[in-house]
LUMGU-503471 format. One record per residue (C-alpha): residue in three letters; x, y, z. Coordinates in steps of 0.02 Angstrom, whole numbers, plus 50000, padded with zeros to 5 digits. Layout:
// LUMGU-503471
<atom residuo="ALA" c1="X" c2="Y" c3="Z"/>
...
//
This chain:
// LUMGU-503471
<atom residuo="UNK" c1="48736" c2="49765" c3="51069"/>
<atom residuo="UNK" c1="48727" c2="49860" c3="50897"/>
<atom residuo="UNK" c1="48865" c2="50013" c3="50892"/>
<atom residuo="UNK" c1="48836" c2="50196" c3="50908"/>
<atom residuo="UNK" c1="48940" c2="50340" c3="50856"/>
<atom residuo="UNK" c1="49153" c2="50349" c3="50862"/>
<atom residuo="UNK" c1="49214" c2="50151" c3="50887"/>
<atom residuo="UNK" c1="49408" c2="50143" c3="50910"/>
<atom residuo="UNK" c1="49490" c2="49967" c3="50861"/>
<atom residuo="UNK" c1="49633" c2="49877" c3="50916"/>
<atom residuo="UNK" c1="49633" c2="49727" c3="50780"/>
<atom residuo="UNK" c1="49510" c2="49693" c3="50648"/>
<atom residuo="UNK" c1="49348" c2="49574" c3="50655"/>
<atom residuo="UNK" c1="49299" c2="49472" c3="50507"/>
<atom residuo="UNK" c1="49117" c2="49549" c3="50542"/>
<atom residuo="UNK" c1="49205" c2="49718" c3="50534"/>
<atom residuo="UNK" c1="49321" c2="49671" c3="50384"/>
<atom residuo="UNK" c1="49167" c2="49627" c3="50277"/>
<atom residuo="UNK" c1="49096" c2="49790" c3="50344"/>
<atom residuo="UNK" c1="49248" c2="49913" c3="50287"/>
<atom residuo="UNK" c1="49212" c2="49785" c3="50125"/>
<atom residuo="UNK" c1="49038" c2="49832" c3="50089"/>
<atom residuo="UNK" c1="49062" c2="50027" c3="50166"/>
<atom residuo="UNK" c1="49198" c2="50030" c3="50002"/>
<atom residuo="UNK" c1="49103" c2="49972" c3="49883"/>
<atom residuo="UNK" c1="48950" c2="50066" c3="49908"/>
<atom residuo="UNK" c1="49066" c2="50224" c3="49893"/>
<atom residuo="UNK" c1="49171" c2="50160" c3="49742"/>
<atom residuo="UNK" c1="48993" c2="50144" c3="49664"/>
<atom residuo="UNK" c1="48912" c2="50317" c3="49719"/>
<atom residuo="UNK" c1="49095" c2="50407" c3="49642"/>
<atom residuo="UNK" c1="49169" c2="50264" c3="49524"/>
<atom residuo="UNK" c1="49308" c2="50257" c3="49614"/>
<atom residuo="UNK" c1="49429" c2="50162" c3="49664"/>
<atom residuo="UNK" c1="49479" c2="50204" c3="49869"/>
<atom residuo="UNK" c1="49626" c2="50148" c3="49913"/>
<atom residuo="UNK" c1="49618" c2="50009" c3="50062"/>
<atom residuo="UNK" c1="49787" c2="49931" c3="50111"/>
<atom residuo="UNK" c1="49688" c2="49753" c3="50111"/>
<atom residuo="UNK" c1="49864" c2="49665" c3="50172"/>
<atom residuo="UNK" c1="49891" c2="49759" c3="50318"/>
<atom residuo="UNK" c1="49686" c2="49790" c3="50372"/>
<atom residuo="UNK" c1="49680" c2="49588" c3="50385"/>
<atom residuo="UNK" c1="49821" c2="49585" c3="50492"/>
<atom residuo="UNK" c1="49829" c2="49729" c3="50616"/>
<atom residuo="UNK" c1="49887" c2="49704" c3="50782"/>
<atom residuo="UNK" c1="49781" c2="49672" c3="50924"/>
<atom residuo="UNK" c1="49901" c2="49805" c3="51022"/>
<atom residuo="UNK" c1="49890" c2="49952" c3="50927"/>
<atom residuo="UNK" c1="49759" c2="50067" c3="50884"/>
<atom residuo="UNK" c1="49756" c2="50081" c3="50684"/>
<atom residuo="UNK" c1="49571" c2="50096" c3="50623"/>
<atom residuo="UNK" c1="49409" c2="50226" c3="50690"/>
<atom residuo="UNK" c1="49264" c2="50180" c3="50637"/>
<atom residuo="UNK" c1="49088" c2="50282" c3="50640"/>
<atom residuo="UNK" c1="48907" c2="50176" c3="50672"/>
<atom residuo="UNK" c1="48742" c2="50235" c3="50643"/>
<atom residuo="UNK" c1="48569" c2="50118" c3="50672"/>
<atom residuo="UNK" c1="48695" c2="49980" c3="50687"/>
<atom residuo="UNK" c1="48778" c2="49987" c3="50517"/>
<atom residuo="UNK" c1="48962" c2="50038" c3="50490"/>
<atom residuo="UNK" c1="48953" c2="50207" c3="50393"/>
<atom residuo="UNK" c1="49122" c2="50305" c3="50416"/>
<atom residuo="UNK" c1="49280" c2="50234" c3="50417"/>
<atom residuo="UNK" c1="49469" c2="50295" c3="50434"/>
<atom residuo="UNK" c1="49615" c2="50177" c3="50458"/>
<atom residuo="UNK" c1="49793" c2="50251" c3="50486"/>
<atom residuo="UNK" c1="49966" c2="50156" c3="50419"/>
<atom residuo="UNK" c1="50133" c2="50183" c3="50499"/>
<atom residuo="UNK" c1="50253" c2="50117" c3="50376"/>
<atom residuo="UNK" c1="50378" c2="50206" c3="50463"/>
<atom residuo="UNK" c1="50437" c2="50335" c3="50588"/>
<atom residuo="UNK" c1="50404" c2="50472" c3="50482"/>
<atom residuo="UNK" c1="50214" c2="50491" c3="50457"/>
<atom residuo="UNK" c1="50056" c2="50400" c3="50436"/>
<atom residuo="UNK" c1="49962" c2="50357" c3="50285"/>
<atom residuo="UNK" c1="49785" c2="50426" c3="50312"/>
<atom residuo="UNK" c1="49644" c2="50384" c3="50182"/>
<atom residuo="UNK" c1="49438" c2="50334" c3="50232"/>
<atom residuo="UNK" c1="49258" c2="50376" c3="50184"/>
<atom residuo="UNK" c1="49098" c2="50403" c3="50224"/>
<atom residuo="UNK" c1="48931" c2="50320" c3="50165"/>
<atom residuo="UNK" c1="48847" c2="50447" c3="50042"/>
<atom residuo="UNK" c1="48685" c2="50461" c3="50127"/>
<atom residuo="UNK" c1="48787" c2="50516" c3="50298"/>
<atom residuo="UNK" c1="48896" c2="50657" c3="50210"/>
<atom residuo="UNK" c1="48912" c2="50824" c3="50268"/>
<atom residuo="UNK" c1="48864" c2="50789" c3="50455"/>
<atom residuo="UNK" c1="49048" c2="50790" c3="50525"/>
<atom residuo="UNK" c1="49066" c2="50602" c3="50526"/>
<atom residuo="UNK" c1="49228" c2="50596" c3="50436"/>
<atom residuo="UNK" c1="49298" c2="50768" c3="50536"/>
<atom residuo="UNK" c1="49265" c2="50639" c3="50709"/>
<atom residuo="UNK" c1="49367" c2="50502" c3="50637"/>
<atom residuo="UNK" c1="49510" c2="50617" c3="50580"/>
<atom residuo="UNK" c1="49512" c2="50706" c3="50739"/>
<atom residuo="UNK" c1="49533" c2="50537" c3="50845"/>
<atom residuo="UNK" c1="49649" c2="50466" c3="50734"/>
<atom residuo="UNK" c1="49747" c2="50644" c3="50747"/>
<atom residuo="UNK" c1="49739" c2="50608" c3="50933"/>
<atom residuo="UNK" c1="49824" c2="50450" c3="50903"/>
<atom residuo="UNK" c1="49953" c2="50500" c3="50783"/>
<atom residuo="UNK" c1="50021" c2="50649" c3="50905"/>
<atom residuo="UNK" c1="50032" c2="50497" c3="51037"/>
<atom residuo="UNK" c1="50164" c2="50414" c3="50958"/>
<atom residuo="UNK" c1="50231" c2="50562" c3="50907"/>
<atom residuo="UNK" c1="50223" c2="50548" c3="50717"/>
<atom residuo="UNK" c1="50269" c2="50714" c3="50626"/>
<atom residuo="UNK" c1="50140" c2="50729" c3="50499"/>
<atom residuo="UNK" c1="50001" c2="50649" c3="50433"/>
<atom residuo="UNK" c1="49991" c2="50566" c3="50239"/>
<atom residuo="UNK" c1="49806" c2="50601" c3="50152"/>
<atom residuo="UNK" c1="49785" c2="50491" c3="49989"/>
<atom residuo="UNK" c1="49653" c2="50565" c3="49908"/>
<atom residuo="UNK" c1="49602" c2="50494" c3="49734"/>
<atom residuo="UNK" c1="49630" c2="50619" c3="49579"/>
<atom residuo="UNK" c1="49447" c2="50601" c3="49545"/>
<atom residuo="UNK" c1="49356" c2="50592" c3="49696"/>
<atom residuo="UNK" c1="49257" c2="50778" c3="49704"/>
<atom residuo="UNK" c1="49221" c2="50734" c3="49913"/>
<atom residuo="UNK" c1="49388" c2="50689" c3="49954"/>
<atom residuo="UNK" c1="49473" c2="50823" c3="49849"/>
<atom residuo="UNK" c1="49347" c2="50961" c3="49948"/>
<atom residuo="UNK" c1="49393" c2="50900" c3="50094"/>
<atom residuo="UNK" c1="49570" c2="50887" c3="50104"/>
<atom residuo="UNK" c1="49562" c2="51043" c3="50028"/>
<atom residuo="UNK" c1="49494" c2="51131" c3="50186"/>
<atom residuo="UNK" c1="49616" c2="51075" c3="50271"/>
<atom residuo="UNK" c1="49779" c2="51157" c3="50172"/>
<atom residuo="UNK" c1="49888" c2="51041" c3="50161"/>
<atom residuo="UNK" c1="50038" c2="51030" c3="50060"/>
<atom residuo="UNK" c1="50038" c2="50925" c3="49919"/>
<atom residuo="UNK" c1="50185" c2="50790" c3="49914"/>
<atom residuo="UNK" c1="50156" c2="50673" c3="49742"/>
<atom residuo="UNK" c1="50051" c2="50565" c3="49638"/>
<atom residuo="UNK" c1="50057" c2="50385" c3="49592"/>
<atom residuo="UNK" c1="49966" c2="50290" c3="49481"/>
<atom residuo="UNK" c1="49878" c2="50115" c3="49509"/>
<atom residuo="UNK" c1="49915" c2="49984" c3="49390"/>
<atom residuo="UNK" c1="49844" c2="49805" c3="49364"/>
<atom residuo="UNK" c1="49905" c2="49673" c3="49249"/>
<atom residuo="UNK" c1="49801" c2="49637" c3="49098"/>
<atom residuo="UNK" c1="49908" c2="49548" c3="49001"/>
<atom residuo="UNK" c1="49868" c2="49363" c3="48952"/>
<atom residuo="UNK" c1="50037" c2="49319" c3="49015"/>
<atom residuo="UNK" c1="50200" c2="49381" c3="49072"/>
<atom residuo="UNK" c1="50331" c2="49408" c3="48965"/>
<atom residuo="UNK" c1="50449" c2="49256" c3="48968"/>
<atom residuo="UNK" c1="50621" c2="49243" c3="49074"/>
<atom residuo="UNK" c1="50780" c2="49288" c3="48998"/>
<atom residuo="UNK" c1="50857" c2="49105" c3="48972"/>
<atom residuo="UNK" c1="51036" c2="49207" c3="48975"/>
<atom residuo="UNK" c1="50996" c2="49328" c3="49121"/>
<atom residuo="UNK" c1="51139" c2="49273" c3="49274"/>
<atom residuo="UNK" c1="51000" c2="49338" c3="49407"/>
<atom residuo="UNK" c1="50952" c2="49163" c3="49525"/>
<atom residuo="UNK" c1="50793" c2="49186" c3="49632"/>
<atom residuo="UNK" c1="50759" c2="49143" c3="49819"/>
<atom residuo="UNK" c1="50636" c2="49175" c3="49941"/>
<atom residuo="UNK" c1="50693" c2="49297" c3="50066"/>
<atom residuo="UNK" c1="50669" c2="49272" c3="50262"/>
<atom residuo="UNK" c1="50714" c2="49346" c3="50422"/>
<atom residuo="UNK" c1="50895" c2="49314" c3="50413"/>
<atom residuo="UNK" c1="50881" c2="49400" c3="50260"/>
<atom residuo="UNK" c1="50827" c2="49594" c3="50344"/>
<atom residuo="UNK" c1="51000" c2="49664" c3="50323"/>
<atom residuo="UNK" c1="51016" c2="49619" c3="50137"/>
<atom residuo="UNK" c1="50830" c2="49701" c3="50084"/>
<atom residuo="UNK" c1="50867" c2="49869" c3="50202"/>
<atom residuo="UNK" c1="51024" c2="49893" c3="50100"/>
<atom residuo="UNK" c1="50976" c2="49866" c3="49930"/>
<atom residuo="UNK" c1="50815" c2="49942" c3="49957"/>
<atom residuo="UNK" c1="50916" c2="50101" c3="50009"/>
<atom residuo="UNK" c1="51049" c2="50093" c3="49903"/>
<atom residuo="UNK" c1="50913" c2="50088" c3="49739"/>
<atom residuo="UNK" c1="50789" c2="50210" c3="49816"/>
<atom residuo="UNK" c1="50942" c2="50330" c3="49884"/>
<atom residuo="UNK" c1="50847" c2="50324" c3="50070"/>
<atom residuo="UNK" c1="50954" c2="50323" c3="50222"/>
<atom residuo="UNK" c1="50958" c2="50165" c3="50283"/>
<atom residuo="UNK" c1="50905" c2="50191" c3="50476"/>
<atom residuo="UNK" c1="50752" c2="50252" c3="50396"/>
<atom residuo="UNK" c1="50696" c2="50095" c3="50307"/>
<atom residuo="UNK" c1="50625" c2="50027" c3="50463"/>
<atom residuo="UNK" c1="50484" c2="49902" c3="50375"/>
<atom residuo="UNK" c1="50565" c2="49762" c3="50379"/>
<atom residuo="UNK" c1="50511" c2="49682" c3="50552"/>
<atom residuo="UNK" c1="50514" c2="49519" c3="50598"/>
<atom residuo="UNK" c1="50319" c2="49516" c3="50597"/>
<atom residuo="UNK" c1="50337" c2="49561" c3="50443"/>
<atom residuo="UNK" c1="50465" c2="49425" c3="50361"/>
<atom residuo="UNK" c1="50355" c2="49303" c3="50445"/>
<atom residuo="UNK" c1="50201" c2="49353" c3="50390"/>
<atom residuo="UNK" c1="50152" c2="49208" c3="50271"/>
<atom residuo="UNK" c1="50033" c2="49347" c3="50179"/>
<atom residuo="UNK" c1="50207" c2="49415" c3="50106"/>
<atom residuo="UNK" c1="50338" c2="49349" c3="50000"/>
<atom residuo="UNK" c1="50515" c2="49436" c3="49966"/>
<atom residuo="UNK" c1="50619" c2="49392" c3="49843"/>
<atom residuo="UNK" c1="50798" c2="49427" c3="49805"/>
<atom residuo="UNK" c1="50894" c2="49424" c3="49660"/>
<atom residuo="UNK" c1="51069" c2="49362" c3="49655"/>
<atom residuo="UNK" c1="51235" c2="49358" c3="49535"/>
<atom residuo="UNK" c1="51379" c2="49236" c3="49593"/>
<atom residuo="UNK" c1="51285" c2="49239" c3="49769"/>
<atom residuo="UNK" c1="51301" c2="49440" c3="49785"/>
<atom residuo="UNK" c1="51110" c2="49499" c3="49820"/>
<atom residuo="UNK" c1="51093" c2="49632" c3="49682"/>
<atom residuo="UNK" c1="50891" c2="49663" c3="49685"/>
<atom residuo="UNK" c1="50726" c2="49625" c3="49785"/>
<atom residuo="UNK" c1="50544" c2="49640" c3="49744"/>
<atom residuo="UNK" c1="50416" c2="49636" c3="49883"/>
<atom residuo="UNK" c1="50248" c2="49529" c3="49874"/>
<atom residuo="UNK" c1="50096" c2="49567" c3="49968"/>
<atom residuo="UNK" c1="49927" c2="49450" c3="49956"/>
<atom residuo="UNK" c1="49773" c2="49474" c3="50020"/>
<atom residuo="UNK" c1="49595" c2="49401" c3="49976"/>
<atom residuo="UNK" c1="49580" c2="49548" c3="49855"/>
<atom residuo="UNK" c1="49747" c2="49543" c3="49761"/>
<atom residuo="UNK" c1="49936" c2="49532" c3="49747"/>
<atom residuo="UNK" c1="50020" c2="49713" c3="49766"/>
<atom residuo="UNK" c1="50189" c2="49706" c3="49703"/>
<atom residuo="UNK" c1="50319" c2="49847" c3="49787"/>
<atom residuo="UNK" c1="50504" c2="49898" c3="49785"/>
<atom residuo="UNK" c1="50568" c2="49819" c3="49654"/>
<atom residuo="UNK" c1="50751" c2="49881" c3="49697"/>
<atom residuo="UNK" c1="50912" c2="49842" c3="49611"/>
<atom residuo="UNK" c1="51089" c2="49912" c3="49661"/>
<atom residuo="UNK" c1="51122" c2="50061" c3="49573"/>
<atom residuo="UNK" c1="51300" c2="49973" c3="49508"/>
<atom residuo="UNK" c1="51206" c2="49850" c3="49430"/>
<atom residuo="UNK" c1="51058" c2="49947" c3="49353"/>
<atom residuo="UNK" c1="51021" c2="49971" c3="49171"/>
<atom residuo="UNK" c1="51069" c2="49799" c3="49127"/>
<atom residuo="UNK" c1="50879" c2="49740" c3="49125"/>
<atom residuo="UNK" c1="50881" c2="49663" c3="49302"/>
<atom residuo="UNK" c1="50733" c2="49771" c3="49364"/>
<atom residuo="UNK" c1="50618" c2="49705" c3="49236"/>
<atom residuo="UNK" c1="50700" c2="49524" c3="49248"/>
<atom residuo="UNK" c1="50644" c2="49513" c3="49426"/>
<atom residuo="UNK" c1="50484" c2="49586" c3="49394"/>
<atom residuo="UNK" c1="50436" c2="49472" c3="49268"/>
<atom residuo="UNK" c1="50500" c2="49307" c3="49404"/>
<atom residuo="UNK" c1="50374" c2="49376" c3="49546"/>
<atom residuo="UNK" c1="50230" c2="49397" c3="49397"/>
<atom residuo="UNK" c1="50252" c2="49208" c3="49361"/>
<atom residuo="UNK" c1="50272" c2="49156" c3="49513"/>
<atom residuo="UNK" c1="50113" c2="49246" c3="49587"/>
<atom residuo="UNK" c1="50036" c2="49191" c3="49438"/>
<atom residuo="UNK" c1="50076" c2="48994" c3="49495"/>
<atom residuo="UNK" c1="50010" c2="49038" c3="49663"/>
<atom residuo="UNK" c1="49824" c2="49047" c3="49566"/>
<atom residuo="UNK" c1="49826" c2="49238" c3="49626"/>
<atom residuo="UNK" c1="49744" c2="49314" c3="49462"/>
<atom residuo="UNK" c1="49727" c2="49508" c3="49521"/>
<atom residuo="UNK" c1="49904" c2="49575" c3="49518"/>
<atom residuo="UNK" c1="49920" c2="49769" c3="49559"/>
<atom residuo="UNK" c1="50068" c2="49878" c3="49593"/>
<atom residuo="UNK" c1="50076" c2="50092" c3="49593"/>
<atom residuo="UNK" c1="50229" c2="50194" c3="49526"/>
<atom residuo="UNK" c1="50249" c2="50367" c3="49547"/>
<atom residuo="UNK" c1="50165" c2="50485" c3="49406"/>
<atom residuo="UNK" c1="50350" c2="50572" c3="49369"/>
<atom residuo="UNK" c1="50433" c2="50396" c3="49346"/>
<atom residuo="UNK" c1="50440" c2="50374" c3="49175"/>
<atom residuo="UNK" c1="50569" c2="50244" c3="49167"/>
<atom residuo="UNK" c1="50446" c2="50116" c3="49300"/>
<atom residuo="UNK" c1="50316" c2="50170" c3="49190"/>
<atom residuo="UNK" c1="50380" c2="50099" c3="49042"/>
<atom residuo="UNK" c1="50446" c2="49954" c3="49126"/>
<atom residuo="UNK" c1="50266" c2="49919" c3="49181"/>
<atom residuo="UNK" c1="50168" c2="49930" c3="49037"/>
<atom residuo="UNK" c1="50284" c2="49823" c3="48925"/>
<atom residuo="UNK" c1="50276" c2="49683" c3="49068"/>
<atom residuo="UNK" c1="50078" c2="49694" c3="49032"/>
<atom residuo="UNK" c1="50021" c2="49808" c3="49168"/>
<atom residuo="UNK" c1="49871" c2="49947" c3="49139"/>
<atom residuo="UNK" c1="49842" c2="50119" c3="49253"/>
<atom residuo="UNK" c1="49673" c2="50109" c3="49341"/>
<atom residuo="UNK" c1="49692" c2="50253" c3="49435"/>
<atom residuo="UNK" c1="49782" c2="50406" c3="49489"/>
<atom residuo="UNK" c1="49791" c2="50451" c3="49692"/>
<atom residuo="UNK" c1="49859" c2="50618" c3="49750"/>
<atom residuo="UNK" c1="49954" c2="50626" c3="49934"/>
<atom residuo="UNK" c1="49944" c2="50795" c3="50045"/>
<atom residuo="UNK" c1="50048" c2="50806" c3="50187"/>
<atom residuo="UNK" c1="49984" c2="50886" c3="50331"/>
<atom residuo="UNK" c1="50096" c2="50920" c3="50486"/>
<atom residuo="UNK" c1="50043" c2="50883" c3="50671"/>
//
């Protein structure tokens, strides 16, 4: 039976993974843009939860909107619409359900990631009034190769696991200056998920710094790269940047992206001198529910 109208998902086919797929690039084409699509976290979304809204017409997937709850705090909102189905309210009917959703579990405000130059999404989020919270840019590494490992750095490298959920919360709010009830990512779901890889970076066996992998089919995103703020500006940020580059790198991943906030001059450097290039910009409104 071919779909009609508003479609509400718990979990994510293949068939409707290639058709999110082909919905994106259609748009990145019509705009040349580049939407942002958590790719990790659409392949593996829980068959309990309702994350993704989806519009049909004559069969064929034209709006979608997937919401991502990273923690407590919000959701990240972003979507589109196919350009020949614009302007008919199709995107207004998947915000509105996944509003719906959102004030079910209670989730204080909603996260719109809207790219700096997409006209559409800039109109439309516009409309709505929201208050604008920051920008980050998209990076992808275009370097031949990483820069090579310190030989005299005292940083040793593991892979980081379950047992290891106490060590990443507190570094990763120690170096970000979060409280640490409210860095609630780190589930077990999560550490197992063979799709990501955490690393930590030790002195003397004292966990000083982490970096956070993500693969998918499309790419390797790199996140919070974290070091303890006792032991920063020694070079031990860029250090275990440059391990996770070579060892995605081994892994025969070849797309490696990352995004750093536009004010963040410092990661911005650090970036571009490991070999990474901005792609993109993408602005976040906050809206409150």
């Amino acid at each position: 039976m071919s779909r009609h109208g508003l479609y509400i998902a718990q979990g994510l086919s293949q068939e409707e993974l290639a058709a999110i797929g082909m919905l994106a690039e259609e748009c990145n084409a019509y705009e040349q843009l580049d939407l942002k699509l958590n790719w990790v976290s659409l392949q593996a979304r829980p068959k309990n939860e309702i994350n993704d809204f989806l519009y049909y017409e004559q069969g064929k997937l034209v709006g979608y909107l997937p919401i991502f709850c990273f923690n407590a705090q919000e959701a990240e909102v972003s979507g589109m619409v196919a350009p020949d189905w614009r302007r008919r309210g199709i995107f207004t009917t998947l915000l509105e359900a996944a509003r719906k959703e959102c004030q079910r579990r209670q989730l204080p405000s909603l996260l719109f990631i809207v790219e700096n130059q997409s006209a559409s999404g800039q109109a439309f989020v516009a409309a709505l009034k929201p208050q604008y919270d920051h920008s980050e840019y998209k990076m992808a590494f275009r370097s031949p190769q990483p820069p090579a490992l310190s030989a005299s750095s005292p940083l040793q490298f593991r892979q980081a696991g379950v047992d290891d959920r106490a060590i990443l919360q507190s570094i990763t709010a120690a170096a970000f200056a979060i409280p640490e009830e409210e860095v609630d990512w780190y589930s077990t779901r999560m550490l197992n998920d063979d799709r990501r890889t955490f690393y930590v970076a030790s002195i003397d066996d004292v966990a000083v710094g982490k970096i956070d992998v993500f693969n998918s089919t499309h790419d390797a995103y790199i996140a919070g790269v974290g070091v303890l703020p006792q032991y920063q500006k020694r070079g031990y940020g860029r250090q275990i940047l440059i391990y996770a580059l070579h060892e995605i790198l081994k892994s025969g991943q070849k797309n490696i992206v990352l995004e750093v906030a536009v004010e963040n001059e410092h990661a911005l450097g650090l970036y571009t001198s490991c070999g990474f290039t901005q792609l993109s910009r993408y602005d976040y409104y906050r809206l409150t529910i």
